[in-house]
PDB file with SEQRES, HELIX, SHEET and CRYST1 records, atoms N, CA, C and O in Angstrom:
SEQRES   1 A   63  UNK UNK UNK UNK UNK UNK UNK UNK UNK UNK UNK UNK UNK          
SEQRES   2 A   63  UNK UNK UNK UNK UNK UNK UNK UNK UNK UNK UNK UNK UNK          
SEQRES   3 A   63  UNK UNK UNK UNK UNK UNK UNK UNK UNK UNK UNK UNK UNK          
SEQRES   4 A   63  UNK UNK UNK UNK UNK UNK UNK UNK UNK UNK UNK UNK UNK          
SEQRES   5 A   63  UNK UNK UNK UNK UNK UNK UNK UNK UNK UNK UNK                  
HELIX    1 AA1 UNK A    9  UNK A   18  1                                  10    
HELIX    2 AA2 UNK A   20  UNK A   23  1                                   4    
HELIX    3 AA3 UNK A   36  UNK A   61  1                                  26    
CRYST1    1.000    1.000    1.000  90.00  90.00  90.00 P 1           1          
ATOM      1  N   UNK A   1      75.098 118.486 109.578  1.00  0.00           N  
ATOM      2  CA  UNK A   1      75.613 117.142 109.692  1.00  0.00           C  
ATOM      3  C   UNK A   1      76.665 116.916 108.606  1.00  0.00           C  
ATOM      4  O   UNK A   1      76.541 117.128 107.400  1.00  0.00           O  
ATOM      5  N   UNK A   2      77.827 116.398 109.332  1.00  0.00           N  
ATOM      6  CA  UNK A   2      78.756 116.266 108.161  1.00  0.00           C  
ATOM      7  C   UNK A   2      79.058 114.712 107.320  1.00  0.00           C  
ATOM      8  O   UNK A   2      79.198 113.664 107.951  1.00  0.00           O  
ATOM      9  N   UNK A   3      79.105 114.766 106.271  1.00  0.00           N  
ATOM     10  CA  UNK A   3      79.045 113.718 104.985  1.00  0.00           C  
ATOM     11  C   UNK A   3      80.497 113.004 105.355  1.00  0.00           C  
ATOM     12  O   UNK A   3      81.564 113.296 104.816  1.00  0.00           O  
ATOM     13  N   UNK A   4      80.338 112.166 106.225  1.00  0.00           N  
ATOM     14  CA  UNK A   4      82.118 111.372 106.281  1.00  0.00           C  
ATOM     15  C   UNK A   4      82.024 110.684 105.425  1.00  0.00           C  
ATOM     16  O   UNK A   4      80.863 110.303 105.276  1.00  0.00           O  
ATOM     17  N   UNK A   5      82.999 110.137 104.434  1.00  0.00           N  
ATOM     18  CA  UNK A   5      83.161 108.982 103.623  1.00  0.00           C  
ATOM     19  C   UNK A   5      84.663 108.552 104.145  1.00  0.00           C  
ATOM     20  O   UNK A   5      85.534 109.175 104.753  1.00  0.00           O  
ATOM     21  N   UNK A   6      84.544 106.732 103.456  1.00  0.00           N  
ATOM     22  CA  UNK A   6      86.341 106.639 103.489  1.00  0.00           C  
ATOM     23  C   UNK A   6      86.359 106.677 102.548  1.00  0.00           C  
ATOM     24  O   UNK A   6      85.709 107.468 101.863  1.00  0.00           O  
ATOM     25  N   UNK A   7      87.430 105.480 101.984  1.00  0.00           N  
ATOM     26  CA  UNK A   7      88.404 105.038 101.257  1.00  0.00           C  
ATOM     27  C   UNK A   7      87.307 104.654 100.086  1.00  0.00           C  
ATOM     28  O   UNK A   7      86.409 103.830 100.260  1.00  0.00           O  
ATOM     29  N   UNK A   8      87.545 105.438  98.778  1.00  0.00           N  
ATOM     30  CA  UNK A   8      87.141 104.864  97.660  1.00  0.00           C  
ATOM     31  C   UNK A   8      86.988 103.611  97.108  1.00  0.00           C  
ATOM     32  O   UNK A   8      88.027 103.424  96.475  1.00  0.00           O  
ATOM     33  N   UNK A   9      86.093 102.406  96.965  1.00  0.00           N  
ATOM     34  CA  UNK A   9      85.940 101.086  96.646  1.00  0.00           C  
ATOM     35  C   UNK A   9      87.009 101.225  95.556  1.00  0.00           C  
ATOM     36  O   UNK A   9      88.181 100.869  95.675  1.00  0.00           O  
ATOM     37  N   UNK A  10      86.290 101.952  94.174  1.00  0.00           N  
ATOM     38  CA  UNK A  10      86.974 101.721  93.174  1.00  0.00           C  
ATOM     39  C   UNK A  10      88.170 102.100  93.158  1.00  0.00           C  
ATOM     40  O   UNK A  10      88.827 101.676  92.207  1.00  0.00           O  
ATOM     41  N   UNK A  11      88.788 102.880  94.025  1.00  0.00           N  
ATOM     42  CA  UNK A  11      90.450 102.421  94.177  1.00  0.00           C  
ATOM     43  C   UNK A  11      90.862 101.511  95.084  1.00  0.00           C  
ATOM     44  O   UNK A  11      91.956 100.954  95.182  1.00  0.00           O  
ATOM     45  N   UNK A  12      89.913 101.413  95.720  1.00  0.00           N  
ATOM     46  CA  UNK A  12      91.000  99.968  97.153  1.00  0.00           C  
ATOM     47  C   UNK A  12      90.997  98.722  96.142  1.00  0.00           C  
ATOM     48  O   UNK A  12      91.862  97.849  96.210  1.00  0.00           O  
ATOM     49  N   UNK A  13      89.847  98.705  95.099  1.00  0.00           N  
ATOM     50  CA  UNK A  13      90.273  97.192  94.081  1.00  0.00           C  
ATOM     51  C   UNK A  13      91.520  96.633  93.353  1.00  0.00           C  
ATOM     52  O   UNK A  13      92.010  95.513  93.209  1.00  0.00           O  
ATOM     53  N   UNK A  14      91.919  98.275  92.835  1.00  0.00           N  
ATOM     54  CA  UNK A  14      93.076  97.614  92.101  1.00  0.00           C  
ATOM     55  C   UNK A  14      93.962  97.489  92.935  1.00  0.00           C  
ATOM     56  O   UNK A  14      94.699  96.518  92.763  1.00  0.00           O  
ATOM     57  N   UNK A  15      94.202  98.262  93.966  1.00  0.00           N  
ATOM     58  CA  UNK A  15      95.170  98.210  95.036  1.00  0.00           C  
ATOM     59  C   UNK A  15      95.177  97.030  95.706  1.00  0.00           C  
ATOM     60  O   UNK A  15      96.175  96.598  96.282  1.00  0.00           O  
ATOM     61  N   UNK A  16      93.984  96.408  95.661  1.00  0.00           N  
ATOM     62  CA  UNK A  16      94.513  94.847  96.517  1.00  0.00           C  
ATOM     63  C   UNK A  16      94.596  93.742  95.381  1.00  0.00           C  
ATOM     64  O   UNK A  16      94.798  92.540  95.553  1.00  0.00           O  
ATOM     65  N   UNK A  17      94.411  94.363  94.266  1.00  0.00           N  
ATOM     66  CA  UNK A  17      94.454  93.126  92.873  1.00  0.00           C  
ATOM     67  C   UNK A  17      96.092  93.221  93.011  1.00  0.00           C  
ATOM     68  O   UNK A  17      96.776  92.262  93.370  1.00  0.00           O  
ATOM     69  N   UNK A  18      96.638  94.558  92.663  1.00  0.00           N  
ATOM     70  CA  UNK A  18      98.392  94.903  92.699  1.00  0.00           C  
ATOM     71  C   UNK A  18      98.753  93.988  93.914  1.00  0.00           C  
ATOM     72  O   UNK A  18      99.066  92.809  93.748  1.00  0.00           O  
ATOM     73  N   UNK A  19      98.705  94.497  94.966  1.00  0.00           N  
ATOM     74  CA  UNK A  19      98.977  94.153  96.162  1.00  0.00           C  
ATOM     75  C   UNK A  19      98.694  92.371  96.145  1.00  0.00           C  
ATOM     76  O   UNK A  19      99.486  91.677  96.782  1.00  0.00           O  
ATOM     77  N   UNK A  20      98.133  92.045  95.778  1.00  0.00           N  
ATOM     78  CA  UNK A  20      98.699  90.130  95.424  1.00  0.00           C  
ATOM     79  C   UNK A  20      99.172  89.734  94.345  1.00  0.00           C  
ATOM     80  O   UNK A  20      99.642  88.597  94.384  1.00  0.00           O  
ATOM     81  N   UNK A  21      99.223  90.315  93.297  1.00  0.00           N  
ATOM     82  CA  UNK A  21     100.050  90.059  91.990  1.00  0.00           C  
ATOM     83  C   UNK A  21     101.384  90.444  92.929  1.00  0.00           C  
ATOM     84  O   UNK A  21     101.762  89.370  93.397  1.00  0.00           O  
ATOM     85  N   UNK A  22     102.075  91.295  93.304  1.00  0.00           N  
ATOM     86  CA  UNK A  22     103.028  91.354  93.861  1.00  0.00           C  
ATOM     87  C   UNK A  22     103.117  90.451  95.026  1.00  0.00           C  
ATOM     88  O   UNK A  22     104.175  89.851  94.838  1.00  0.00           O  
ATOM     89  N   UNK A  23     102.613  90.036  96.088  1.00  0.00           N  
ATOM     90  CA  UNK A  23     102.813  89.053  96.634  1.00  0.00           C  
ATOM     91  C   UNK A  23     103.355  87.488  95.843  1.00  0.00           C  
ATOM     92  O   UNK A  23     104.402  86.860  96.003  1.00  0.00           O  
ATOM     93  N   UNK A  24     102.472  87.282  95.188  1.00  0.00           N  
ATOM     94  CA  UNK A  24     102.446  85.997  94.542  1.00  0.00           C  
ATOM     95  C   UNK A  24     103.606  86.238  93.577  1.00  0.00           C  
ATOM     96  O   UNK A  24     103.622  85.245  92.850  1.00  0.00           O  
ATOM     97  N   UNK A  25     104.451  86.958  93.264  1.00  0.00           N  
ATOM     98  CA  UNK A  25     105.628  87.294  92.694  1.00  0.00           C  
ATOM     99  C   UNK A  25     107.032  86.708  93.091  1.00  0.00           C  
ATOM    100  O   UNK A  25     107.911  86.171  92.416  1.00  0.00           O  
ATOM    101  N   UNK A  26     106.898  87.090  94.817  1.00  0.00           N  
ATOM    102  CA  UNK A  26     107.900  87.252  95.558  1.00  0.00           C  
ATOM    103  C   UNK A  26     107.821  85.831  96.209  1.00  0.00           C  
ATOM    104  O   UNK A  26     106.811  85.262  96.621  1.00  0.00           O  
ATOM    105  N   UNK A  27     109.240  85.345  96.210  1.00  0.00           N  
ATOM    106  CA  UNK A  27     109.942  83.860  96.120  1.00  0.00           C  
ATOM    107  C   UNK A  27     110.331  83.746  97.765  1.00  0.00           C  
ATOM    108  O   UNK A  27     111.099  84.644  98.109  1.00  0.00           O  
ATOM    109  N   UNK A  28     110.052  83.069  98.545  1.00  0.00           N  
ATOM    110  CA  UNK A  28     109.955  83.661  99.887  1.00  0.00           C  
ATOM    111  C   UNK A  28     111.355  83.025 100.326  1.00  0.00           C  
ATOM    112  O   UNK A  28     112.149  83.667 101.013  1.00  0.00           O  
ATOM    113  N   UNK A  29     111.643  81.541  99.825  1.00  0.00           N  
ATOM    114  CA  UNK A  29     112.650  80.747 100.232  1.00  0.00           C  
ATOM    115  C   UNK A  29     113.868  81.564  99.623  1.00  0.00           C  
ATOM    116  O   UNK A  29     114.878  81.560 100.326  1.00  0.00           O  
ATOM    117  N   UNK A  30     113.927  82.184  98.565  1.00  0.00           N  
ATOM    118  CA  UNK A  30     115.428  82.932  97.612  1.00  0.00           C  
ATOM    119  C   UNK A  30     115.197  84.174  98.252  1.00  0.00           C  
ATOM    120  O   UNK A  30     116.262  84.706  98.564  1.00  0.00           O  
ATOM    121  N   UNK A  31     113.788  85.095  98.687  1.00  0.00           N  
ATOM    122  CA  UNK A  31     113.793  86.388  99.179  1.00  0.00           C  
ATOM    123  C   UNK A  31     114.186  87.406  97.942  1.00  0.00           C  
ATOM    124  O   UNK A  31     114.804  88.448  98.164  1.00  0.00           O  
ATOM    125  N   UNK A  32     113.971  87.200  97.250  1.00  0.00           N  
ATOM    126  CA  UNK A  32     113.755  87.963  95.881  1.00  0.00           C  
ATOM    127  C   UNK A  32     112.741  87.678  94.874  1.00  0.00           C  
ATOM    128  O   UNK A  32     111.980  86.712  94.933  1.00  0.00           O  
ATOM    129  N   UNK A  33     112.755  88.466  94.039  1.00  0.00           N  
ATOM    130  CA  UNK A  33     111.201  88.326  92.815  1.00  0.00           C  
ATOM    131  C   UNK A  33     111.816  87.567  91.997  1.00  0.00           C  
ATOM    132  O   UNK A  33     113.010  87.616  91.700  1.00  0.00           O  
ATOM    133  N   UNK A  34     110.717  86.584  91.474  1.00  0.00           N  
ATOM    134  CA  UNK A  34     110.753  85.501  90.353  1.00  0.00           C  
ATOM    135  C   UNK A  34     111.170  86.608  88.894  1.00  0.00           C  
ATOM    136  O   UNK A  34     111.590  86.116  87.847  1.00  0.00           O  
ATOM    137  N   UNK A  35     111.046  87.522  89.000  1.00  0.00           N  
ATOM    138  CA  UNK A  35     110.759  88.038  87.676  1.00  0.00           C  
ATOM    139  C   UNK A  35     111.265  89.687  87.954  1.00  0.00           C  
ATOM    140  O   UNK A  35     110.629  90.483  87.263  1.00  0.00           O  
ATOM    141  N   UNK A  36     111.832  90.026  88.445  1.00  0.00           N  
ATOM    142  CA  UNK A  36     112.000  91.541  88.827  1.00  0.00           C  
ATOM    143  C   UNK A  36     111.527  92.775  87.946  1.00  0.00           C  
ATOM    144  O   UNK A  36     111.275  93.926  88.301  1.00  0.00           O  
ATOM    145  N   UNK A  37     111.484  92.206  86.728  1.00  0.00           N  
ATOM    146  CA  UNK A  37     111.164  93.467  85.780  1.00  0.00           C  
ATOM    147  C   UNK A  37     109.675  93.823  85.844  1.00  0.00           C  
ATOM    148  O   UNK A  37     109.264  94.973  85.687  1.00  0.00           O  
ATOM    149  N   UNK A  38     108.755  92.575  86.128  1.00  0.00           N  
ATOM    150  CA  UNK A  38     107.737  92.545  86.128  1.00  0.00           C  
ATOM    151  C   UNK A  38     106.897  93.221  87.679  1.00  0.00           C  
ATOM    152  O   UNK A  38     105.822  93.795  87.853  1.00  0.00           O  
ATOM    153  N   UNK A  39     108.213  92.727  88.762  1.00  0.00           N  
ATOM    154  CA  UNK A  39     107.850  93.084  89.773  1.00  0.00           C  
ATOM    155  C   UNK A  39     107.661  95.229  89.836  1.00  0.00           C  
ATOM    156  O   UNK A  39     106.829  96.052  90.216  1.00  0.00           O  
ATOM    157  N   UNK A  40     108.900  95.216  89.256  1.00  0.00           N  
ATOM    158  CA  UNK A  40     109.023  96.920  89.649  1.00  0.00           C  
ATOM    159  C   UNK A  40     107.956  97.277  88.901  1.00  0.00           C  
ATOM    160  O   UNK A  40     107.406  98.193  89.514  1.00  0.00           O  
ATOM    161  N   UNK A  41     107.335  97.028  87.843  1.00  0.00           N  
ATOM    162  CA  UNK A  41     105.861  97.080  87.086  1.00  0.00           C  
ATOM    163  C   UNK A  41     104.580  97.099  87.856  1.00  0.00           C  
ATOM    164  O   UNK A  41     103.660  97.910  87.747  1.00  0.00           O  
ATOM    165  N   UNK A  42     104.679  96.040  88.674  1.00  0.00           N  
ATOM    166  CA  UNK A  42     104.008  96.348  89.660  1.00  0.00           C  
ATOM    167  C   UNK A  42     103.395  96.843  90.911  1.00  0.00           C  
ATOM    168  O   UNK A  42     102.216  96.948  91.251  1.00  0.00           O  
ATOM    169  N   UNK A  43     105.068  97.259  91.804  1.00  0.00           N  
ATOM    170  CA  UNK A  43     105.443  97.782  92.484  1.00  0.00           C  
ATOM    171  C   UNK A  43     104.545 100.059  91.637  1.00  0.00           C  
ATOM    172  O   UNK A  43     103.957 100.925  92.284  1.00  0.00           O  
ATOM    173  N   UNK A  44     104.917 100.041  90.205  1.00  0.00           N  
ATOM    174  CA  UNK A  44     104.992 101.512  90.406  1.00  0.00           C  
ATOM    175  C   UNK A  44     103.595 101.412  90.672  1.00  0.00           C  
ATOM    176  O   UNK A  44     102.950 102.220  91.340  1.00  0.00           O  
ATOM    177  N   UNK A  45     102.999 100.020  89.924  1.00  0.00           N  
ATOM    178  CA  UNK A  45     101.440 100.593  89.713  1.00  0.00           C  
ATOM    179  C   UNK A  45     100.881 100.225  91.299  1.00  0.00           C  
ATOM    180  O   UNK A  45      99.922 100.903  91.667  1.00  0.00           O  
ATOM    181  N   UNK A  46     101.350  99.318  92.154  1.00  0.00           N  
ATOM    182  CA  UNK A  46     100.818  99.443  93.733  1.00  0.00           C  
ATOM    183  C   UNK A  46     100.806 101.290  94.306  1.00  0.00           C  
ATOM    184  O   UNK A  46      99.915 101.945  94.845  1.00  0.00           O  
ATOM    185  N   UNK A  47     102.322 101.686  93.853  1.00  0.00           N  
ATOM    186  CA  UNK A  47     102.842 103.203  94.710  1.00  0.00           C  
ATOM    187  C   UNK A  47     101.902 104.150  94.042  1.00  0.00           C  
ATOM    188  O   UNK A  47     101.591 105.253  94.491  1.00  0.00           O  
ATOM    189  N   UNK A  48     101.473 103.614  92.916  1.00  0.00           N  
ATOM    190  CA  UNK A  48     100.480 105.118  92.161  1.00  0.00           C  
ATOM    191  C   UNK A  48      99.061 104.595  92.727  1.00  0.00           C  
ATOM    192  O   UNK A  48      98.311 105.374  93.316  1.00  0.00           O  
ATOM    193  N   UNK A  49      98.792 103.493  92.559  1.00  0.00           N  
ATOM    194  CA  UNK A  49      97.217 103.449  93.391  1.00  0.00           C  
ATOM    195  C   UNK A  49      97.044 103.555  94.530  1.00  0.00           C  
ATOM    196  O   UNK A  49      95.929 103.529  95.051  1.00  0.00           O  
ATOM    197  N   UNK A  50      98.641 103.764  95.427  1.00  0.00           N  
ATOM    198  CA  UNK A  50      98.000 104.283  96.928  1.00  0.00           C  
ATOM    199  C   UNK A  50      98.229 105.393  97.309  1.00  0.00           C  
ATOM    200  O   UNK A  50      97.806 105.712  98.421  1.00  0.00           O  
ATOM    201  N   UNK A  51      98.965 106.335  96.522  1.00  0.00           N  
ATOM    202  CA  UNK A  51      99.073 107.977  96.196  1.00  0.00           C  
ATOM    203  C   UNK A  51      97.831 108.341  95.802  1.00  0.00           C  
ATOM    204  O   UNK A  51      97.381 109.416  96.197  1.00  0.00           O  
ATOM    205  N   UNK A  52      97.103 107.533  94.990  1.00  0.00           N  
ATOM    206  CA  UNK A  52      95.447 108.587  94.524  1.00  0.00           C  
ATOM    207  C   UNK A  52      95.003 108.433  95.316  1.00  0.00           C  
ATOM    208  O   UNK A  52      94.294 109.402  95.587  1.00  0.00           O  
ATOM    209  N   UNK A  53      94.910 107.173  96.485  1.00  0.00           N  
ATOM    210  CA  UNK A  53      93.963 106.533  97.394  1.00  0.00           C  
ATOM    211  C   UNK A  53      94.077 107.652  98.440  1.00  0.00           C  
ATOM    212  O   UNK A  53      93.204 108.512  98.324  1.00  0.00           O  
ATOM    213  N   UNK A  54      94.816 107.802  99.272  1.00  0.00           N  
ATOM    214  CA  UNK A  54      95.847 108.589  99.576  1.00  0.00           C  
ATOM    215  C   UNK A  54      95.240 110.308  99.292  1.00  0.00           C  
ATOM    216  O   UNK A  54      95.041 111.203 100.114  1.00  0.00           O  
ATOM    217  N   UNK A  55      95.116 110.300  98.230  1.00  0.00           N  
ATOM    218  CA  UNK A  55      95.112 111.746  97.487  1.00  0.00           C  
ATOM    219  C   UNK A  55      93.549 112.235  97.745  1.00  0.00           C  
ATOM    220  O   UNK A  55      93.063 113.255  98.233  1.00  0.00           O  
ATOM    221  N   UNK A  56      92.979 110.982  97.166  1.00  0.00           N  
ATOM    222  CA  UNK A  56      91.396 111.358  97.153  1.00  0.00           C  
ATOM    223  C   UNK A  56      90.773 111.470  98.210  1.00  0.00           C  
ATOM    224  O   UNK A  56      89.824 112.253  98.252  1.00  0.00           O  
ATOM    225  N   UNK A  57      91.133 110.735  99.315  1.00  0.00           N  
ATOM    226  CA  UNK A  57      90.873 110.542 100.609  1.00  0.00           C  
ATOM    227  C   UNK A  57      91.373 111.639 101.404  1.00  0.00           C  
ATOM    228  O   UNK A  57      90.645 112.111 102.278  1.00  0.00           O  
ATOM    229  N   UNK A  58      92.665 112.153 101.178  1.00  0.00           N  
ATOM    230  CA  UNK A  58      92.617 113.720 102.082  1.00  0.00           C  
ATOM    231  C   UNK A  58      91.723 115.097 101.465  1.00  0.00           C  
ATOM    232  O   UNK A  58      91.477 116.074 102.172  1.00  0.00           O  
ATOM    233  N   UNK A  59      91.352 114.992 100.219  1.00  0.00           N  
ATOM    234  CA  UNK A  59      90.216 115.921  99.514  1.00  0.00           C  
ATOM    235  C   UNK A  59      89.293 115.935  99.852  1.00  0.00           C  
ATOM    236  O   UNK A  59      88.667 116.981 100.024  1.00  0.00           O  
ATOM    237  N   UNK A  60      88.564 114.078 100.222  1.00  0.00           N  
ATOM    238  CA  UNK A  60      87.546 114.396 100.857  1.00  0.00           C  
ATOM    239  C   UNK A  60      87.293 115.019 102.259  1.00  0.00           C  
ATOM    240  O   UNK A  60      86.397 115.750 102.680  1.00  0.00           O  
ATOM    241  N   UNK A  61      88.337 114.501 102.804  1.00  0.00           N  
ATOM    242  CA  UNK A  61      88.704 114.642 104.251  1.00  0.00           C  
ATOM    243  C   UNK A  61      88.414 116.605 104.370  1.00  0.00           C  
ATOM    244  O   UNK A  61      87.904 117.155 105.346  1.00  0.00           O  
ATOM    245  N   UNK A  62      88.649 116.949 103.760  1.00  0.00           N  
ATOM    246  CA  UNK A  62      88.936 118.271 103.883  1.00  0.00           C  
ATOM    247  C   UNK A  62      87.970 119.247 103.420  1.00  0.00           C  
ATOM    248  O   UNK A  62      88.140 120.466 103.407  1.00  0.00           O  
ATOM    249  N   UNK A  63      86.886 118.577 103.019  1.00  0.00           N  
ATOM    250  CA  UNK A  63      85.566 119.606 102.503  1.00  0.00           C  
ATOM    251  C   UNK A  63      84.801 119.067 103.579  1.00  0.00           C  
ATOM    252  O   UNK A  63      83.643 119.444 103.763  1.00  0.00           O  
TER     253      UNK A  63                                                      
END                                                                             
């Protein structure tokens, strides 16, 4: 019998904490970020928590 798992809790958290700090950033009426420096800050740390997510999840996938 094989052991399926998904998506790691403790990474989908920060990924949806990022994932509304960046929402709540973005100025919908101007269509640009209130703060851009802060945004791309957040932006790397969204792209790196869904590369491990991502990462860990095809490792498991694969044993």
């Amino acid at each position: 019998m094989e052991n399926k798992k998904g998506l790691s809790i403790v990474l989908l958290i920060p990924t949806i904490i990022i994932g509304v700090a960046i929402f709540q950033e973005f100025d919908f009426e101007n269509l640009k970020f209130e703060n851009p420096a802060l945004a791309f800050v957040y932006f790397i740390g969204f792209a790196l928590s869904i590369i491990f997510q991502f990462k860990n999840f095809k490792k498991r996938h694969e044993k």
